[in-house]
N, C-alpha and C positions, 0 to 999 in steps of 0.2 A: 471444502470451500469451492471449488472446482463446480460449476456448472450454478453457481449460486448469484444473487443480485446484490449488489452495494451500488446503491442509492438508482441510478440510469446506468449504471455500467454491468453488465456480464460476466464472471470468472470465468477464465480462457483454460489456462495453465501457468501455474510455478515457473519462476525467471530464477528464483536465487532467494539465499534466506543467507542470515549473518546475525551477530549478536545486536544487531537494533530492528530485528524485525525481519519478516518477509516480501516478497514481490511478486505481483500477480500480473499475468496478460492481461487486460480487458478489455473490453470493448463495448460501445454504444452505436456511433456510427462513424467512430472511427478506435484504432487501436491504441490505448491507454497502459501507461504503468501503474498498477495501486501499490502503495507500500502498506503493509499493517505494522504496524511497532506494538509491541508489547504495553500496558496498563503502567504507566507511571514512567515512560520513557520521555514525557516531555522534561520532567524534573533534568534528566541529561540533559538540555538542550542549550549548548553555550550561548553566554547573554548575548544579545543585539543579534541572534539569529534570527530568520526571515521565517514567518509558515508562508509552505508552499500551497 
């Protein structure tokens, strides 16, 4: 994923990964967190939670 594009943003490098996904540096024009979650991770997501 490293050196790859999600959506305007650039993979940097790997922050940290855990059981709800990963976390990427990125950047556009300026420096961005991206989280990836896994396929069916929103089903976890307790009610009246926010998307970020």
């Amino acid at each position: 994923m490293i050196g790859t594009s999600l959506g305007p943003y650039k993979i940097l490098e790997p922050l940290g990964a855990g059981g709800m996904g990963e976390v990427y540096l990125g950047e556009d024009t300026r420096n961005v967190a991206i989280k990836r979650v896994p396929t069916g991770c929103d089903e976890l997501k307790p009610a009246g939670a926010k998307k970020e």
